[in-house]
RODO-965026 format. One line per 4 residues: number of its first residue (from 0); their letters; for each residue y, z, x of C-alpha. Coordinates in steps of 0.25 Angstrom, whole numbers, plus 5000, padded with zeros to 4 digits. Example, Ala and Ser with C-alpha at 12.3 -4.5 7.8 and 13.67 -1.06 7.14 Angstrom:
BEGIN
0 = as = 4982 5031 5049; 4996 5029 5055
//
This chain:
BEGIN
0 = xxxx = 4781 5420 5021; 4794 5415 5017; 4795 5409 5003; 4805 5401 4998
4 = xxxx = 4806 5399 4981; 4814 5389 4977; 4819 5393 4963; 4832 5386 4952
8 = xxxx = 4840 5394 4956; 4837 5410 4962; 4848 5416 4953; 4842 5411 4940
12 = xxxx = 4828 5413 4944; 4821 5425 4935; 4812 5435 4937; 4802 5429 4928
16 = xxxx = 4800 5417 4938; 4788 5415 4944; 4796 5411 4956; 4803 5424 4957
20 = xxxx = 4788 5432 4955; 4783 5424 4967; 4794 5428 4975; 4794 5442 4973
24 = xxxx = 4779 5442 4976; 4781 5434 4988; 4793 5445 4992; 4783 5458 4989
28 = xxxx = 4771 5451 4997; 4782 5451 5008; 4786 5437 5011; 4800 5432 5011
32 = xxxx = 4804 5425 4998; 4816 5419 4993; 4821 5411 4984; 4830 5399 4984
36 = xxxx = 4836 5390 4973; 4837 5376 4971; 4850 5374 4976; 4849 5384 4989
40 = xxxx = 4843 5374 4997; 4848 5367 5009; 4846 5355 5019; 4855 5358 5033
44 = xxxx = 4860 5348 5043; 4850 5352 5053; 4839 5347 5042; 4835 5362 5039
48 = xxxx = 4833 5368 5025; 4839 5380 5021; 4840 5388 5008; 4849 5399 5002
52 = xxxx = 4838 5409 4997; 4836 5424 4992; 4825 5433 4994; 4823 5449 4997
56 = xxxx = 4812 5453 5006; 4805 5468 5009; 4804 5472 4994; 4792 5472 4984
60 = xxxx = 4796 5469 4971; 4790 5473 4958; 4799 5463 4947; 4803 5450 4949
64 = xxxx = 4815 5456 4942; 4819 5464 4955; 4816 5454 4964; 4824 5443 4959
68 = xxxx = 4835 5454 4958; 4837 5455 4972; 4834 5440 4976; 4847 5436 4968
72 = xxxx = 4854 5447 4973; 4867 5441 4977; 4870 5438 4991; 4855 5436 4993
76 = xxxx = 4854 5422 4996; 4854 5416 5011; 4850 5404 5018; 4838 5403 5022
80 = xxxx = 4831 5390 5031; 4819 5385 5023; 4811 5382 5035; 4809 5397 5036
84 = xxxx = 4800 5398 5024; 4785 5398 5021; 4785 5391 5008; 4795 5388 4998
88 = xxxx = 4792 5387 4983; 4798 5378 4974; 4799 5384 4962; 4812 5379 4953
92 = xxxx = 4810 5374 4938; 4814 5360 4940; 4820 5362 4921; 4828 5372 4926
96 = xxxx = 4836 5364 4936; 4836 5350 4926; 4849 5353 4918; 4858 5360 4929
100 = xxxx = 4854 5355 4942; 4845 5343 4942; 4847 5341 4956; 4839 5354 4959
104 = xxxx = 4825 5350 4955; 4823 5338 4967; 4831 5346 4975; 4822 5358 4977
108 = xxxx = 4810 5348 4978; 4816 5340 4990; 4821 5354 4997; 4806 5358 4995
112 = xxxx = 4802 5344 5003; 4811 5346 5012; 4807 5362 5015; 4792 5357 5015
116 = xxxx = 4796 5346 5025; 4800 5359 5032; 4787 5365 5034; 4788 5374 5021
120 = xxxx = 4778 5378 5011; 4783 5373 5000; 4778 5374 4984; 4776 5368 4978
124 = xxxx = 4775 5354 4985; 4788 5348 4984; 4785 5333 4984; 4776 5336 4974
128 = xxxx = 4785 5343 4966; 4796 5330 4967; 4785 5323 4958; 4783 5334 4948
132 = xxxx = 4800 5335 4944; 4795 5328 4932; 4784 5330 4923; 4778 5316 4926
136 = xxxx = 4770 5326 4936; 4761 5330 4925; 4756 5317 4922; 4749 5316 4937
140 = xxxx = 4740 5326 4933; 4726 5322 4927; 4729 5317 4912; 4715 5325 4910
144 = xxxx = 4724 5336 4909; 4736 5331 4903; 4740 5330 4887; 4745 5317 4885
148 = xxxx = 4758 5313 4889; 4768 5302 4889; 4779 5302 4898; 4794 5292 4892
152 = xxxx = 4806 5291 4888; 4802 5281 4877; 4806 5288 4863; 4796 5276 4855
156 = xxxx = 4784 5279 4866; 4787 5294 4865; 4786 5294 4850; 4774 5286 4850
160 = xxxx = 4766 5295 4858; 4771 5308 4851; 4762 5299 4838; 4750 5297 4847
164 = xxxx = 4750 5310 4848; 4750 5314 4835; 4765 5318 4833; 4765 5331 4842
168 = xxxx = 4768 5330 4857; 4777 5338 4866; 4788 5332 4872; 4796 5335 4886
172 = xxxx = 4805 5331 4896; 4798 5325 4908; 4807 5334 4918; 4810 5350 4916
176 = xxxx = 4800 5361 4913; 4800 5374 4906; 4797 5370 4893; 4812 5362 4892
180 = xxxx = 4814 5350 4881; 4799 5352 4877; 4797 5347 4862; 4784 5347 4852
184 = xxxx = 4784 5334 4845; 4776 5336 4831; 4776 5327 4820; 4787 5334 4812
188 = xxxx = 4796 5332 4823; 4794 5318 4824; 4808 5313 4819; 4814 5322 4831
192 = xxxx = 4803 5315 4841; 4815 5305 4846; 4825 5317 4848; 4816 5324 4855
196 = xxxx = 4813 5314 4863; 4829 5310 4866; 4832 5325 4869; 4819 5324 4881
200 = xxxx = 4823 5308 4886; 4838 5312 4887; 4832 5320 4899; 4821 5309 4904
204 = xxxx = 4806 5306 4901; 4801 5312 4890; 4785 5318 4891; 4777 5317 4878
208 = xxxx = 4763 5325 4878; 4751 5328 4868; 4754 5340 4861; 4743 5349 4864
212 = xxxx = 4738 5358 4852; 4733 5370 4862; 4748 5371 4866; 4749 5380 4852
216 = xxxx = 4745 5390 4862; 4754 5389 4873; 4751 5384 4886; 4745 5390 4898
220 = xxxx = 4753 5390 4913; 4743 5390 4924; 4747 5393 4938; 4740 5385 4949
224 = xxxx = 4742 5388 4962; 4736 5378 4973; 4729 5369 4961; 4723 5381 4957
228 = xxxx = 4724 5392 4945; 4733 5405 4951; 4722 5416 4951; 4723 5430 4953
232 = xxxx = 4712 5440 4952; 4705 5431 4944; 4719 5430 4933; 4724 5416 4931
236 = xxxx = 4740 5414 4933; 4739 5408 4920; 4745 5412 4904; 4747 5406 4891
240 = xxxx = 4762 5400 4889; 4764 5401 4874; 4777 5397 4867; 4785 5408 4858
244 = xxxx = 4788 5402 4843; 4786 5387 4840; 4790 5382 4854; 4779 5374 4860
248 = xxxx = 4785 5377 4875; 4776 5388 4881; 4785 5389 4893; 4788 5402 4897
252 = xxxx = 4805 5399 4899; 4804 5394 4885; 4799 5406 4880; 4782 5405 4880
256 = xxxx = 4774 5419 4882; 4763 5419 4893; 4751 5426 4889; 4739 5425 4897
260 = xxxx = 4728 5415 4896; 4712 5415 4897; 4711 5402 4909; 4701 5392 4902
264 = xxxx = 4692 5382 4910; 4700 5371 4904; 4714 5379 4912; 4707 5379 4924
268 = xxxx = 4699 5364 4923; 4713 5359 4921; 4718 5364 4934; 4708 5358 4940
272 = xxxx = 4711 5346 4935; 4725 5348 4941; 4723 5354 4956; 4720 5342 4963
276 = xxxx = 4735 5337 4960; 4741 5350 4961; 4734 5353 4974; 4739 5340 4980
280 = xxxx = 4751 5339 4975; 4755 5352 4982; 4757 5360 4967; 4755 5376 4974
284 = xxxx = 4759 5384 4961; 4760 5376 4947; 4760 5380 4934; 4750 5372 4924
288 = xxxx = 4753 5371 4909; 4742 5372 4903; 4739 5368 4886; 4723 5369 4883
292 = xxxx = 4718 5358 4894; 4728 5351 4896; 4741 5352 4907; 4755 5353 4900
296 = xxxx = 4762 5354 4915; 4762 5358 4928; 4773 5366 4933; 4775 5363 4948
300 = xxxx = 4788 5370 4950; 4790 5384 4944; 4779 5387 4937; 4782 5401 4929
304 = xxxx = 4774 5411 4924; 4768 5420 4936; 4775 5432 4930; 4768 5430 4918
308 = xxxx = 4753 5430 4924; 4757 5441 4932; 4759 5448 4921; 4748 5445 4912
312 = xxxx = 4737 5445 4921; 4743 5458 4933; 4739 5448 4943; 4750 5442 4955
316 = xxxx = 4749 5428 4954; 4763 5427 4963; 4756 5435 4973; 4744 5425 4974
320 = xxxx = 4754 5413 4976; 4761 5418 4987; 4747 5422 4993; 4744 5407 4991
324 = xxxx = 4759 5405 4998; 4756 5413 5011; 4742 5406 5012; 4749 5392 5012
328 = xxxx = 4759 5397 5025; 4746 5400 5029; 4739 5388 5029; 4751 5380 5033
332 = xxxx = 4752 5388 5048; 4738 5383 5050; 4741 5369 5045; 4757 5365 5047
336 = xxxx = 4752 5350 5043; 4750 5352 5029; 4759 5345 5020; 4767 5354 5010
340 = xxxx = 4760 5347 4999; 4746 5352 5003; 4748 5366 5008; 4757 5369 4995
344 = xx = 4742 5368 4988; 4735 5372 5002
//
């Protein structure tokens, strides 16, 4: 196969990345993998689609660390016609675009419509993920499986619900990921609530959830694949997300420690509950965030983490999702009429 992975930016990717791990496993199972930014694309005046990309070939690598030293190597790069690919994977992190170039964001989601118009794989599905730019994404799953959430930019309604709920909620940007502009509103911050609540709005809507108390212990990333838990050997790619100090975010690029996790029936009811929208909505690999039985997010677009249950459980979960890439391309010879949207769950 030939697999495309559509990154930020290649030069500032790390090798921490999940991205990065499931390229280099896609390179040592012996496929041609690259990866390309979101500014590298481009649409030509014959109506083809190119893409200034950089990948090495006939290597097996050990580190992440080695292999992303020879894909930025300079000189690398070269243009390559999109139509010659397998499947591409979207795979940017629509926060850390926001500040610097908020252009990219829907622009490597209509590049991904127009590739899959093409006849690419592509993952996950973009039209879905032109819905899923915002937060707002989240409240179309069941609210069985939701804490309670209000969703304005209405400082007297925002403050108003912060006292249903007893004076502690959590407080965040509807746009942007990572942990960013994430507060914990308790009762002796009240006189700051309408500060908070400017610094969030200056940005757009403002989301206000029930504080739940089992988020003392962190969070739990889960990754699905297909609307179903990543399994290996009977190992769940799954670990607890804790936060370091008296910060409440658990994310792992604003400092939580992943340490592994027991999956309970509840996990696992939970994504139940969750498939049949994942499934049709053409989510391949997502990234559940998960507090007792309730859903805090659903990462569509870069979840991270696979480095980190590789390394607590010796399994190689990158290895099982590209497996499940090839038996796409697979299915997709035998039936050229699927839409994107289904086979990217096939």
């Amino acid at each position: 196969m030939k697999i495309g992975f559509v990154v930020n930016d290649v030069l500032t990717e790390q090798p921490v990345y999940t991205t990065v791990r499931l390229a280099m496993q896609a390179t040592n199972m012996g496929h041609e993998a690259f990866l390309m930014g979101m500014g590298d694309f481009a649409y030509e005046v014959d109506g083809s689609l190119s893409a200034r990309a950089r990948g090495v070939s006939g290597k097996n690598y050990r580190s992440t660390e080695r292999y992303l030293d020879d894909v930025q190597m300079p000189d690398l790069e070269q243009q390559i016609s999109l139509s010659e690919f397998d499947v591409v994977m979207l795979r940017s992190d629509p926060a850390a675009d926001a500040a610097d170039a908020p252009w990219a964001n829907n622009a490597g989601v209509a590049f991904g419509q127009l590739i899959a118009s093409a006849g690419v794989l592509v993952v996950n599905d973009p039209g879905t993920l032109a819905n899923a730019l915002s937060k707002a994404y989240f409240q179309h799953f069941p609210e069985v499986v939701r804490p309670r959430t209000m969703i304005t930019r209405d400082q007297a309604r925002i403050a108003g619900f912060v006292a249903e709920l007893g004076g502690k909620a959590v407080l965040k940007p509807l746009q942007g990921s990572g942990g960013s502009g994430v507060f914990l509103v308790t009762k002796e911050e009240s006189p700051n609530l309408s500060q908070i609540i400017e610094a969030i709005a200056r940005d757009g809507y403002v989301v206000v959830q029930e504080y739940l108390t089992e988020a003392k212990n962190g969070d739990v990333r889960m990754f699905v694949m297909n609307g179903k838990p990543l399994k290996v050997n009977g190992k769940y790619a799954a670990f607890r997300r804790k936060s370091t100090g008296s910060d409440i975010r658990s994310n792992m690029s604003a400092g939580g420690k992943a340490t592994a996790v027991t999956v309970t029936d509840e996990m696992l009811e939970l994504v139940d509950v969750v498939r049949p929208k994942l499934v049709a909505d053409g989510m391949f690999l997502v990234g559940l965030d998960i507090v007792g039985d309730k859903l805090m997010e659903v990462n569509v677009f870069s979840p991270g983490g696979l480095g980190s249950s590789t390394a607590l459980y010796e399994e190689n979960f990158a290895a099982a999702v590209v497996e499940d890439l090839e038996r796409k391309v697979g299915i997709r010879d035998h039936y050229r009429q699927l839409h994107n949207v289904d086979l990217a769950t096939a």
